[in-house]
N, C-alpha and C positions, 0 to 999 in steps of 0.2 A: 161774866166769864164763868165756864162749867168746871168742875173738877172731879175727878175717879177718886171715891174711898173704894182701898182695897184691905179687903183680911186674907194676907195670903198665907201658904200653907197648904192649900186645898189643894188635891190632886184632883185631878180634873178626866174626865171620859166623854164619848161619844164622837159624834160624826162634825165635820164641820164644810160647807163648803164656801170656795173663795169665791170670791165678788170678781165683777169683769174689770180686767187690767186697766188700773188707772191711765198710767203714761199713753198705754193703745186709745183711750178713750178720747183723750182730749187733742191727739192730731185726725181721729177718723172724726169726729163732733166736726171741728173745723172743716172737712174736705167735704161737710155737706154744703159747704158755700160755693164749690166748685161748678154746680148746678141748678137749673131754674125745675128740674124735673124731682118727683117725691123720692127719699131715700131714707130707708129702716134701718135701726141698729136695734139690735139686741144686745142682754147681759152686759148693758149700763150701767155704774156700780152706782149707787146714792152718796152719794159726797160732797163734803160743799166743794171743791174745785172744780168737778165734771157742773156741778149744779150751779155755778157761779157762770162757767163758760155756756152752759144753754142756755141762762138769764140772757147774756149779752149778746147770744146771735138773734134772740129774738127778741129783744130789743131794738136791732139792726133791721127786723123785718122780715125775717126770715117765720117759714108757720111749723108750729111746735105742736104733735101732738103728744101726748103720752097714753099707749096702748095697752099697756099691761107694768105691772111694777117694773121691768127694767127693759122693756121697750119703748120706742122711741120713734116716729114717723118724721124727718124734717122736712122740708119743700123750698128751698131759698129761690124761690119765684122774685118778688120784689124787693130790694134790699135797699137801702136808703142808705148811701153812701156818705150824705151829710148829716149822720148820726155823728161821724165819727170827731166832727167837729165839739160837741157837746159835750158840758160842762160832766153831765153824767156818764159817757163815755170815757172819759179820762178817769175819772172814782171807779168805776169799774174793773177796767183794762188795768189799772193802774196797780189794784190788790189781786190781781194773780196772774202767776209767772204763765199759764199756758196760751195768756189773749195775744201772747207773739206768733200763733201759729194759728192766726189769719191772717197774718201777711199776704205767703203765699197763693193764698186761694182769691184773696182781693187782688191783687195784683195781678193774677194771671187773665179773673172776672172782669176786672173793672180797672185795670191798665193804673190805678192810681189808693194811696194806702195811708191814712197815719195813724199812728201809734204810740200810748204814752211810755216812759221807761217801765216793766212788768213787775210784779212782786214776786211773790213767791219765798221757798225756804230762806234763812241768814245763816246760810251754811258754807259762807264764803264767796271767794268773786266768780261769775256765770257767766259770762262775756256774751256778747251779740255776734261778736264778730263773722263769725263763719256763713249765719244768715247773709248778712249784708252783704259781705262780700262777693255770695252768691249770684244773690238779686243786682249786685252791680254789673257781674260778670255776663249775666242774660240780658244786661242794656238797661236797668233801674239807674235811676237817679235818687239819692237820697241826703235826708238833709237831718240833724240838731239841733231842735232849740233850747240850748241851758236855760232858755227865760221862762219858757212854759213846758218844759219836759218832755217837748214832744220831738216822735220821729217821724216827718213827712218821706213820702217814696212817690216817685212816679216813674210808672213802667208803662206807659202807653205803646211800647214798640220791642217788646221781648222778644227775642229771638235764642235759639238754642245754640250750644257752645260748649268747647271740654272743660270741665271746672276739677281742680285734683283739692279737695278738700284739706284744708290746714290741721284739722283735726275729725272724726269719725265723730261726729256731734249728733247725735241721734235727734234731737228737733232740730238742728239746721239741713240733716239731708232731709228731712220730713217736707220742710219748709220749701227750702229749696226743688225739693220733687215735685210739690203740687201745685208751687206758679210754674214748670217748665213741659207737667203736663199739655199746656194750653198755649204756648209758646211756639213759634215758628221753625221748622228744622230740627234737629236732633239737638236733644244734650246729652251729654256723657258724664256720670259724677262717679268721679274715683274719690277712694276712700269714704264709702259712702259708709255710712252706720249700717250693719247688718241685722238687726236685734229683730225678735220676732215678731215685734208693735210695725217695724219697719213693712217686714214682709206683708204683715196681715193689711198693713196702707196700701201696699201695691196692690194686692189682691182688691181689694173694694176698690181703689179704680180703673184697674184693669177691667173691673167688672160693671164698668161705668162708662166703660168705652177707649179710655187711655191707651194706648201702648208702649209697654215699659218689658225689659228683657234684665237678667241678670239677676232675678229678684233670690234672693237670699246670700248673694256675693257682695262683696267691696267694690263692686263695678256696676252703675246701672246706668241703662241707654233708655231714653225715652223720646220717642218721635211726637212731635208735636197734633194734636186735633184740634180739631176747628171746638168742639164741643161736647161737654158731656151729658149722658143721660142717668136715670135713677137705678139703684139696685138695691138690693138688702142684702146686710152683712152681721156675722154672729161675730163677737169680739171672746177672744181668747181668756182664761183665768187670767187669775194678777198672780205670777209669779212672785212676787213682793209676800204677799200676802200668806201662800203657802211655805217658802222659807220662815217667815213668821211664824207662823204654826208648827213648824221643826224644831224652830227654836222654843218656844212653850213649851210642847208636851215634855222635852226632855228636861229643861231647868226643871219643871212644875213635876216630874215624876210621874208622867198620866198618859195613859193609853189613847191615841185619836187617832181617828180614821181620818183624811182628806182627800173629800170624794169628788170628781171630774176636775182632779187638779192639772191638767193637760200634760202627762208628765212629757211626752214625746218635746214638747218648745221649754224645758227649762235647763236645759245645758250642764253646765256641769254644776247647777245648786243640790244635786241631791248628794255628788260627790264632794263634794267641799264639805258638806254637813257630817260623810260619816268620814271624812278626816278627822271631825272630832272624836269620832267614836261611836257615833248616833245611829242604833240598827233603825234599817225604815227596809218595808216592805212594800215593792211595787206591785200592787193588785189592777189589771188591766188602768184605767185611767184614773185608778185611787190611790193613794199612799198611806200604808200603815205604820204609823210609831208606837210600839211598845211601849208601856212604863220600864226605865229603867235607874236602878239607885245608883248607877255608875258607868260612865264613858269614859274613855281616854283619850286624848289627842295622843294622834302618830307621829311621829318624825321623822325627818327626812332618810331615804335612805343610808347616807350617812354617819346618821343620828341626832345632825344638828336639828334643831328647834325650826316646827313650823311656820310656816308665813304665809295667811291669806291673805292676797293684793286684786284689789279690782282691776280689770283693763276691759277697754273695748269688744263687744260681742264677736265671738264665744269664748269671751273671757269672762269672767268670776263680776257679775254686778255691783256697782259701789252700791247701791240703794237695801243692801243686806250685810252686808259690812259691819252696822250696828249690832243685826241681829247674832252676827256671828261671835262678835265681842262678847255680849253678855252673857251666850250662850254655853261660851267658855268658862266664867264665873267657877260653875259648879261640873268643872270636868277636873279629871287626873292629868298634870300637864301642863306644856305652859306653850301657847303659839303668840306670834307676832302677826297682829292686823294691819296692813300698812293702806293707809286710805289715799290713794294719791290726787285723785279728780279732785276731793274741796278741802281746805284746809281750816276749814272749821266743826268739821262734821263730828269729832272725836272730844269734841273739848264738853261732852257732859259726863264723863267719865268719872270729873269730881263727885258728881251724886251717887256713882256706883260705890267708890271710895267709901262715900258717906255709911254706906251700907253696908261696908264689911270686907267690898271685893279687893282681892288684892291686882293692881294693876296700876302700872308704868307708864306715865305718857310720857315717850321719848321726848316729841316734838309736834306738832301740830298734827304730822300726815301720820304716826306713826306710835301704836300703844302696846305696851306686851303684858298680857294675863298669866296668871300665875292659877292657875282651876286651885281651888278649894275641894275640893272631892268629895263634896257633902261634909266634909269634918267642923265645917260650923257655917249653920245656914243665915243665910242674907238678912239682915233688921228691915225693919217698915220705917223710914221716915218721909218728910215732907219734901216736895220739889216739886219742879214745873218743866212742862216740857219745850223743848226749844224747837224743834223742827217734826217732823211727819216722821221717820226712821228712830229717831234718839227718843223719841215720846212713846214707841212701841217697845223699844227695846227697855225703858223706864218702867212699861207697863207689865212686862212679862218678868225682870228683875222682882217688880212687888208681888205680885203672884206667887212668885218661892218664895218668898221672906216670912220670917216669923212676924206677927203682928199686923198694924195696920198704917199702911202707906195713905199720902193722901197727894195725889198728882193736877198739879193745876195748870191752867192752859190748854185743857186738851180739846179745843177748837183746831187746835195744829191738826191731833194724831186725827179728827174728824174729817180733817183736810185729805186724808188716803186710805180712809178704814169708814167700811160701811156700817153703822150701829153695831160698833166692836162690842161695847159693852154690855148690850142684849145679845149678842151671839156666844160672847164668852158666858154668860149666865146660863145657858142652855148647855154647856160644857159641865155646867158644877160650879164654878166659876164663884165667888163673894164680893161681887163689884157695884159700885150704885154710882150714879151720875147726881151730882149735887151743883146747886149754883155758890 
């Protein structure tokens, strides 16, 4: 296992730009299984998730070129459906959460699908359910086996249907959309997940032949074809990524440019940010943050005390949430982060604690910050990161802190961030990768 020594304190400068949208990556990855004809992706980030998820489709069969560092040629011409029986198939599928979204694409292909229970973050419970339900409602049958972990599916006879979503699941309408592509008749999905990863999927198979309507609404109609063919598709920034970067320069005090951060698809993350205080300048598709020795959080009109809550697109992302917590650390002010989607996601807060920061964990869903205002900056000590969010936000914490942090686990933060720690060096940055 690798760990970050950090001497932080350093203000940091320059340019940085974000890697392609993880969460986009790994449903548009999957929906090259949609097709026997060749299909490009571009601005692929390097990560082990995305790089885990193309081990496994070409594993399956599928032909893998790599054209340029973050391009990608796939062609899932012949695919061996009884891979997925294998012993190594299960080890695989099994260590990350996104091998659920080839369901979809097999099922709608090859009428028939298993799947072991996915990994991914332990940031609380993740349910399947909206998937399945889906795929039963388009005529899947599917089945449990406690004894070997696995989920068999057979959809040999999909047909399309109105399905009104239990919840706006961003990988269950993902999923659900690209077996009903290829599906008989119309489906209809209300309350579909809206988020831009969504959009940019309908576009790449629209552009593949699909026909799908409604695309950036909570209502999508999709008529069934017979088949699809190849196209090439650019994959959008990681919003993720550039909130990240919000959050640094202002903890860290340092001037960054963040250049083709797409600002038009990131919603309300740049206003949420200067709720805390945080000037940022939009320069056509850049975003510039000043150094600055002090931000306040706002208050309600009111006057009561802030509350940032994730909800459903275009609402405020859980997956920055972290970032906004820590971010708060070293503001004037004091807001309330309420995380509702996982109820573990807040509980590394004790190491923030450890550090200096002053903050309240209510309850599981729910932390309030008391900003320090730079009147006494953050210590360096030892921790480990628990998930891909809480290990960025540990990472940017050490960065402002007096002395030297030493963060272990960070295979996690590796799990969503492309050679963060060669990229932060190139910032100014005092960070080294150690085993």
């Amino acid at each position: 296992m690798s760990s970050f020594r950090i001497q932080g304190g350093q203000p940091l400068s320059g340019e940085i730009i974000p890697q392609g949208a993880k969460n986009e990556a790994l449903q548009i990855i999957a929906a090259t299984l949609l097709s026997a004809e060749p299909i490009t992706i571009h601005k692929i980030p390097d990560i082990r998730d995305v790089n885990k998820l193309i081990e496994l489709i070409s594993e399956m069969g599928a032909s893998v070129e790599k054209l340029a560092s973050e391009s990608y040629r796939f062609t899932a011409k012949d695919i061996n459906v009884n891979y997925l029986e294998s012993d190594d198939f299960k080890n695989k599928a099994a260590s990350l959460r996104g091998s659920i979204m080839i369901l979809g694409p097999l099922l709608a292909r090859y009428g028939n699908a298993k799947i072991p229970r996915p990994g991914g973050d332990k940031i609380g419970r993740r349910r399947l359910d909206t998937h399945f339900i889906g795929f039963e409602k388009l005529g899947a049958k599917f089945n449990y086996s406690s004894k070997d972990g696995f989920y068999s599916i057979d959809a040999s006879n999909l047909e399309g249907c109105y399905l009104h979503l239990d919840e706006a699941s961003v990988t269950g309408t993902a999923n659900i959309l690209m077996a009903a592509v290829l599906a008989k008749g119309k489906t209809t999905i209300y309350n579909a997940a809206c988020e831009p990863y969504i959009q940019q999927l309908c576009r790449m198979l629209t552009g593949m032949g699909a026909n799908i309507s409604g695309i950036g609404s909570n209502l999508l109609t999709i008529e069934g074809v017979e088949k699809l063919g190849g196209t090439e598709h650019t994959m959008l920034p990681d919003m993720i990524e550039v909130g990240s970067f919000i959050g640094m320069a202002a903890m860290t005090q340092s001037e960054i440019t963040i250049k083709d951060a797409g600002v038009e698809h990131l919603g309300l993350i740049p206003d949420v940010f200067k709720r805390l205080g945080i000037k940022l300048e939009i320069r056509g598709n850049d975003i510039f943050v000043p150094a600055q020795k002090h931000y306040e959080i706002e208050t309600f009109i009111d006057g009561s005390i802030m509350t940032v809550a994730d909800s459903p697109w275009p609402g405020f992302t859980p997956d920055l949430l972290s970032i906004v917590l820590v971010t708060a650390i070293q503001a004037k002010g004091t807001v309330l982060v309420h995380q509702k989607m996982f109820e573990s996601r807040l509980f590394f807060v004790d190491k923030l604690i450890d550090m200096g920061a002053q903050i309240i964990l209510c309850d599981p869903h729910r932390a309030t910050v008391i900003g320090l205002d730079r009147k006494q900056a953050l210590r360096g000590i030892q921790m480990s990161s628990p998930d891909i969010r809480a290990g960025v936000s540990l990472l940017i914490a050490a960065l402002s802190a007096e002395g030297e942090s030493i963060i272990s686990n960070v295979e996690q933060i590796d799990r969503g961030y492309q050679n963060i720690d060669e990229r932060l060096k190139n910032l100014g940055a005092k960070i080294e990768r150690i085993n």
